[in-house]
Backbone as ProteinMPNN parsed JSONL, in Angstrom:
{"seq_chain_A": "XXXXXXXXXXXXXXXXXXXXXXXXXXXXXXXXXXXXXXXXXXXXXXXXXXXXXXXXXXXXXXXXXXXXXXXXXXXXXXXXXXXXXXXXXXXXXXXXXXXXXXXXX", "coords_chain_A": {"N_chain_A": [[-0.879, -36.735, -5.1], [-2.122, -33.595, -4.077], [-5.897, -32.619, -4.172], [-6.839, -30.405, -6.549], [-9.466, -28.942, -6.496], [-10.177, -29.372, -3.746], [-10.454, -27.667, -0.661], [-7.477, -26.192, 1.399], [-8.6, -26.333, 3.96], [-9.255, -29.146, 5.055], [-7.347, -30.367, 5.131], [-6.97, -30.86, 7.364], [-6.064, -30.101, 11.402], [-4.758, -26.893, 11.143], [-2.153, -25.012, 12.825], [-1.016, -22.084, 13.449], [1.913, -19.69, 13.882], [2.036, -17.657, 16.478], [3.87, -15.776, 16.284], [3.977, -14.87, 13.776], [1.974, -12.709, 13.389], [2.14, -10.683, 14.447], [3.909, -9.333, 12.353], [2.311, -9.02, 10.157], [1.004, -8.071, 7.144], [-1.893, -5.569, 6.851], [-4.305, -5.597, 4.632], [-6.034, -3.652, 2.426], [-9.344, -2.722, 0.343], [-10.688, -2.022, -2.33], [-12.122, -3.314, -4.518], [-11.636, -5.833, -6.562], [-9.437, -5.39, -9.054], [-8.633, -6.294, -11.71], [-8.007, -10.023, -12.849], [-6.766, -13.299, -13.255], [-4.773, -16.132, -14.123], [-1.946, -18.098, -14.009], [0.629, -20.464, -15.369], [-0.724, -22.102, -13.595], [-1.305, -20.791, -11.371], [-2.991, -18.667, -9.142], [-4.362, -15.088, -9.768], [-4.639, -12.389, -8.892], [-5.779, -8.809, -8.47], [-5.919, -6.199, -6.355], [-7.266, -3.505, -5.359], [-7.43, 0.451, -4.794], [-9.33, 2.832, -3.728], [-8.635, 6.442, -4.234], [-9.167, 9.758, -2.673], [-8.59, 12.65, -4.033], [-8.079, 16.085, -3.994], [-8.607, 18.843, -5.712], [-8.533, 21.819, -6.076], [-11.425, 23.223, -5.83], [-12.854, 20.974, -6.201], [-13.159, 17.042, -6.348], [-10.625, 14.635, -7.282], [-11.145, 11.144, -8.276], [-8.648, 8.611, -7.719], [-7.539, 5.325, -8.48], [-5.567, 2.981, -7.108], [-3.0, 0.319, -6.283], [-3.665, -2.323, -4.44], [-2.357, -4.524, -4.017], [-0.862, -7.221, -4.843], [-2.39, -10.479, -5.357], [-1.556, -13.851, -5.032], [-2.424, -16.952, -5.44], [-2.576, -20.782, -4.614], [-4.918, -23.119, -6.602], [-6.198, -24.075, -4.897], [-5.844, -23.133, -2.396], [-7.103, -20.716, -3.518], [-9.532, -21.595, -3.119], [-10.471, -21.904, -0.186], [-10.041, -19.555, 0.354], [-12.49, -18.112, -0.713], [-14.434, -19.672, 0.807], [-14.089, -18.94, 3.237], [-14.251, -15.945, 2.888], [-16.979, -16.175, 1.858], [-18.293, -17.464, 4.231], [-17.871, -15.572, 6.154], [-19.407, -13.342, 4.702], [-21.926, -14.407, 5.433], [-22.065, -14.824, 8.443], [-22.15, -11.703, 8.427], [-24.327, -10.949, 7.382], [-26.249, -12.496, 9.075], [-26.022, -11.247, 11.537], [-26.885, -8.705, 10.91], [-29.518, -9.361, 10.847], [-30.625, -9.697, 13.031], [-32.863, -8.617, 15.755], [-33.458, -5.201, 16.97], [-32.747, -4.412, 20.276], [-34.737, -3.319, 22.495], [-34.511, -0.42, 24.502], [-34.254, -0.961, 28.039], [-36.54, 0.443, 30.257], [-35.894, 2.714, 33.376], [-37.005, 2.831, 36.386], [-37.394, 5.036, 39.116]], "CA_chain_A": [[-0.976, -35.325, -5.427], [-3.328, -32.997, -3.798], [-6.721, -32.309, -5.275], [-6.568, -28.07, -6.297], [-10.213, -28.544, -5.779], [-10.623, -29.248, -2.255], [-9.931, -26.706, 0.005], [-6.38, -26.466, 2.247], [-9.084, -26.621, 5.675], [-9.679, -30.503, 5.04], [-6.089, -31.521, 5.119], [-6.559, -30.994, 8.743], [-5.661, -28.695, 11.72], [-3.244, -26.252, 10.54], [-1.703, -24.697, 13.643], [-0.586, -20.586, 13.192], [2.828, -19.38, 14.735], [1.977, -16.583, 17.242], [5.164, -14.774, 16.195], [3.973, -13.859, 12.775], [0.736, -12.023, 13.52], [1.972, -8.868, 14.252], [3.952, -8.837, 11.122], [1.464, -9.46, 8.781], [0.617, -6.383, 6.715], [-3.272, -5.647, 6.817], [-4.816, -5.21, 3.198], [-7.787, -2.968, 2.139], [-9.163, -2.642, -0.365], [-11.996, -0.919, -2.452], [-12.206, -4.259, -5.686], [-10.392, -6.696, -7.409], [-9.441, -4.76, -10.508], [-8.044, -7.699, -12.903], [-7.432, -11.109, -12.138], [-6.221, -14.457, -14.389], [-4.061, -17.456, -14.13], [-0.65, -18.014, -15.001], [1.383, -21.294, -14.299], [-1.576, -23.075, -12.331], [-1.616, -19.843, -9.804], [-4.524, -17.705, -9.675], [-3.509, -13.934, -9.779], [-5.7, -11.082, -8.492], [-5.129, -7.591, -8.512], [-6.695, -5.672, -5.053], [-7.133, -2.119, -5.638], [-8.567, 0.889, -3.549], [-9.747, 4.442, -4.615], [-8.058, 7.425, -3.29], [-9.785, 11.05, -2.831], [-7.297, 13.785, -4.71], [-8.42, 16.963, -4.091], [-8.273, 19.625, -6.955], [-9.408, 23.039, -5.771], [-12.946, 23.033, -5.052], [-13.439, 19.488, -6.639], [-12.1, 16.24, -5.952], [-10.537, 13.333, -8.342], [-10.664, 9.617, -7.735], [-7.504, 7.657, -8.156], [-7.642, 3.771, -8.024], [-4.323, 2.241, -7.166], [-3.289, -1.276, -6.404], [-2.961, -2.151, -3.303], [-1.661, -6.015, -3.429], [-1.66, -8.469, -6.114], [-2.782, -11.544, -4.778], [-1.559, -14.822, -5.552], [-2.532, -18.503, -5.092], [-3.108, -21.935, -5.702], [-6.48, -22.637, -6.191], [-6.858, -25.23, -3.269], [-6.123, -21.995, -1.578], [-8.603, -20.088, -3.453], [-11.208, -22.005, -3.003], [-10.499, -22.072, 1.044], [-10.304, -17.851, 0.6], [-13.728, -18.314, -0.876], [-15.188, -20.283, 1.741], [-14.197, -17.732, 4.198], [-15.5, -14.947, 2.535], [-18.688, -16.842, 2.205], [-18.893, -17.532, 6.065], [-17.931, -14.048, 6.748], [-20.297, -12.58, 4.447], [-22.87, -14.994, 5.906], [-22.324, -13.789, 9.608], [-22.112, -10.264, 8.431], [-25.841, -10.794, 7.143], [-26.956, -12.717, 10.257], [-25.716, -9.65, 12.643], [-27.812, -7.299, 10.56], [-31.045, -9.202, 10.763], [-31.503, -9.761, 14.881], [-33.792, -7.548, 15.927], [-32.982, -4.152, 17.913], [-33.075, -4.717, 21.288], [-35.271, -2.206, 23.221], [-33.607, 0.233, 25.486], [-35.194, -1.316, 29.313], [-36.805, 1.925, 31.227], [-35.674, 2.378, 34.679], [-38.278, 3.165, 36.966], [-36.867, 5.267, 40.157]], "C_chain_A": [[-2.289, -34.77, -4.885], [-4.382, -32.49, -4.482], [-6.874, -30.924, -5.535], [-8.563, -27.829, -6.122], [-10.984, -28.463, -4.627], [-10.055, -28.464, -1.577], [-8.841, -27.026, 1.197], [-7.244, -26.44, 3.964], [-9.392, -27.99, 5.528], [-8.842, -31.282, 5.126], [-5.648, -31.362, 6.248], [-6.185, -29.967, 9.594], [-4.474, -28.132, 11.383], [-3.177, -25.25, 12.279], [-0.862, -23.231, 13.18], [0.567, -20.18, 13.765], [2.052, -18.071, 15.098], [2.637, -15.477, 16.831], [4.712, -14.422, 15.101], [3.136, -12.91, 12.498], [1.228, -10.752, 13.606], [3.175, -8.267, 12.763], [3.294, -8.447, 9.868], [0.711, -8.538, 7.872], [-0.688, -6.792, 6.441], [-3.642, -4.898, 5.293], [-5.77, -4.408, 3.153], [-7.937, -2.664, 1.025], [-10.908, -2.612, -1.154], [-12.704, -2.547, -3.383], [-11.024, -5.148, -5.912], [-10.471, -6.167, -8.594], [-9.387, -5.179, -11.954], [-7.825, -8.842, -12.177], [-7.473, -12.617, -13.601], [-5.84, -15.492, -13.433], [-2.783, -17.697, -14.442], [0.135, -19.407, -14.167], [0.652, -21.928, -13.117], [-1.897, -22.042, -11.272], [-2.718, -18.945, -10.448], [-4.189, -16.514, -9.16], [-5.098, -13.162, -9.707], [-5.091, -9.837, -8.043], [-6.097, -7.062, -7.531], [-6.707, -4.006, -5.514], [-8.125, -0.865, -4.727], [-8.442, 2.289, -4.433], [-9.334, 4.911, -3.685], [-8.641, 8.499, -3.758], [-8.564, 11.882, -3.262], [-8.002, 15.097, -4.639], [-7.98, 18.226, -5.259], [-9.274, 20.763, -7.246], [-10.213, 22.739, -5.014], [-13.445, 21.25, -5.488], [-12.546, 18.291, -6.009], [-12.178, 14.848, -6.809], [-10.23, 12.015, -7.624], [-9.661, 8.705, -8.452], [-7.548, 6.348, -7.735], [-5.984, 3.28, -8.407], [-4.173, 0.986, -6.836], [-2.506, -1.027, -5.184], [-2.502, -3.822, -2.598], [-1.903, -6.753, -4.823], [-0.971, -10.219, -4.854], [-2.672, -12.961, -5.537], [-1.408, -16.368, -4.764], [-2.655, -19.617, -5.208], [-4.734, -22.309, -5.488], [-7.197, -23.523, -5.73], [-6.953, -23.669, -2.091], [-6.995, -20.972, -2.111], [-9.962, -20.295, -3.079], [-11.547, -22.097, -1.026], [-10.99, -20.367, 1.807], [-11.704, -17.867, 0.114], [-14.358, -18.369, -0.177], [-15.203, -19.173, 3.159], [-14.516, -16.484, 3.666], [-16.791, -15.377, 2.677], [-19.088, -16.514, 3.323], [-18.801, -16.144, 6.749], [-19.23, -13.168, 6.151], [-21.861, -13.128, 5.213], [-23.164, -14.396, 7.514], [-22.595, -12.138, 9.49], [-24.001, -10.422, 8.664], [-26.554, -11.186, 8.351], [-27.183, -11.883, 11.635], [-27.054, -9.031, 12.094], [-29.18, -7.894, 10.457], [-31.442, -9.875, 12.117], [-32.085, -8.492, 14.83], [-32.991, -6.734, 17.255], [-33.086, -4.464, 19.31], [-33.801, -3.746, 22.094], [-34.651, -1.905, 24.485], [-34.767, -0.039, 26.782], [-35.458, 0.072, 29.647], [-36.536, 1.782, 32.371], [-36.533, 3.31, 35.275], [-37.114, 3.331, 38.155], [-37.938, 5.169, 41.602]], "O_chain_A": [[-3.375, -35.297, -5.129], [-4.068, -31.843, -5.481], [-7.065, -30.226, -4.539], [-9.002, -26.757, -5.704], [-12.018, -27.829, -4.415], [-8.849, -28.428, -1.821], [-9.105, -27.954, 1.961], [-6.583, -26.518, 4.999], [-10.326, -28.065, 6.326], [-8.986, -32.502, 5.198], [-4.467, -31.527, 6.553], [-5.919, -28.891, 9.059], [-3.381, -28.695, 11.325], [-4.244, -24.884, 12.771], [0.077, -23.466, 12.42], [0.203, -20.346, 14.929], [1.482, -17.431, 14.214], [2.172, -14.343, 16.942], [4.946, -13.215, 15.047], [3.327, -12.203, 11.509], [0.808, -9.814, 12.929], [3.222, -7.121, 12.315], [3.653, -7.776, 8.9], [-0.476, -8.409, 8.173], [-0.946, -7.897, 5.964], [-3.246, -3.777, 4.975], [-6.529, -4.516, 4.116], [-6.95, -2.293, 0.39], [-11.959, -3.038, -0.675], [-13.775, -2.951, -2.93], [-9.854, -5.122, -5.528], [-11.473, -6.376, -9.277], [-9.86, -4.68, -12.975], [-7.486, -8.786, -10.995], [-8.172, -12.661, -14.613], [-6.328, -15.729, -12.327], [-2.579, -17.312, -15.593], [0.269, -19.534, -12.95], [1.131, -22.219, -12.021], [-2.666, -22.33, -10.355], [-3.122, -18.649, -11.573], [-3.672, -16.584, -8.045], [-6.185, -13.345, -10.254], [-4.07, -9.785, -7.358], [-7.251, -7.422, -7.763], [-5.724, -3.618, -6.143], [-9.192, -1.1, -4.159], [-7.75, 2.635, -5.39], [-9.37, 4.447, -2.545], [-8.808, 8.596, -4.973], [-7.504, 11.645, -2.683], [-8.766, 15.14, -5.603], [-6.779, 18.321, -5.512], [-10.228, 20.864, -8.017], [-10.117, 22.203, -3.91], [-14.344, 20.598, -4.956], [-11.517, 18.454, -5.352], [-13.169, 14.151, -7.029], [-9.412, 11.794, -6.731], [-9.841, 8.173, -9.547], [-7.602, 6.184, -6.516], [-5.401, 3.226, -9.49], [-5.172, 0.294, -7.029], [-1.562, -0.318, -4.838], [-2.366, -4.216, -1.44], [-2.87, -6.79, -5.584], [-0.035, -10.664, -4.189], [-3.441, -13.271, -6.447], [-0.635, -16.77, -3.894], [-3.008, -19.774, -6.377], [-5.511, -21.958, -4.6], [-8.375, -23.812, -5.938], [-7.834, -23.33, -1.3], [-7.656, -20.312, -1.309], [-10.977, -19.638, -2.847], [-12.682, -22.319, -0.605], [-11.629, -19.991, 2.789], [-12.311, -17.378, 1.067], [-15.131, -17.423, -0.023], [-16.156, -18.789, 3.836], [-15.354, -15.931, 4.379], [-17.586, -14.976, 3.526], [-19.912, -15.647, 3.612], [-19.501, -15.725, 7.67], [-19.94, -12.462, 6.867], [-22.762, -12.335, 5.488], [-24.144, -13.717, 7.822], [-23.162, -11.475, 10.359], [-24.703, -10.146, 9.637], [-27.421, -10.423, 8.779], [-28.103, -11.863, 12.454], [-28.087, -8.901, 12.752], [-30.073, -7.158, 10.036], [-32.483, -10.521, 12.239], [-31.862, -7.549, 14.07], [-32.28, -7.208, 18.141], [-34.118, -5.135, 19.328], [-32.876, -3.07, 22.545], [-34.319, -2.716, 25.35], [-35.896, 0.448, 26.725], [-34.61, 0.906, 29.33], [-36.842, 0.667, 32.793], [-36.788, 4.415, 34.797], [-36.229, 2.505, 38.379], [-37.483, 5.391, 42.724]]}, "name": "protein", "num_of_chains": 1, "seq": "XXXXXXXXXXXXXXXXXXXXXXXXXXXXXXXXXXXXXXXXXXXXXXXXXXXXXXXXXXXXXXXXXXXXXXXXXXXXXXXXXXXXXXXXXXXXXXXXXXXXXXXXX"}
């Protein structure tokens, strides 16, 4: 039996079909609004705020925009890639600017 806390990248290369990529509906999403357990799966609720305009003002509506469910060999693999993503994000934003060269005519 597999261990639920090692992550599904250690049981080797996993290989992607080509063909399902452009199905694959793209998520967004503002929070995780709720999230639990049920039956060994780990349940998360995705949710995003929407602008409503109302006159001169404008109301924010938070709807759900996926509930997310997994086992939590696969959470802990969605983890790890958040991590590494948030980790490159941060490493982008702290190289230094590059100075615009002057061209001399």
């Amino acid at each position: 039996m597999a261990d639920p806390e090692t992550p599904a990248t250690s049981q080797g290369p996993v290989t992607i079909s080509s063909s399902s990529s452009e199905r694959a509906p793209i998520i967004y999403f503002d929070g995780a609004s709720c999230f639990g357990h049920h039956n060994g799966a780990i349940q998360i609720e995705l949710a995003a705020n929407l602008l409503m305009p109302i006159g001169a003002a404008v109301r924010v509506d938070v709807v759900q925009t996926a509930h997310l469910r997994c086992s939590p060999a696969a959470a802990l693999a969605l983890r790890e890639a958040l991590d590494k993503a948030l980790a490159m994000l941060k490493l982008g934003q702290q190289q230094p600017d590059e100075a615009i060269p002057t061209v001399k005519n």
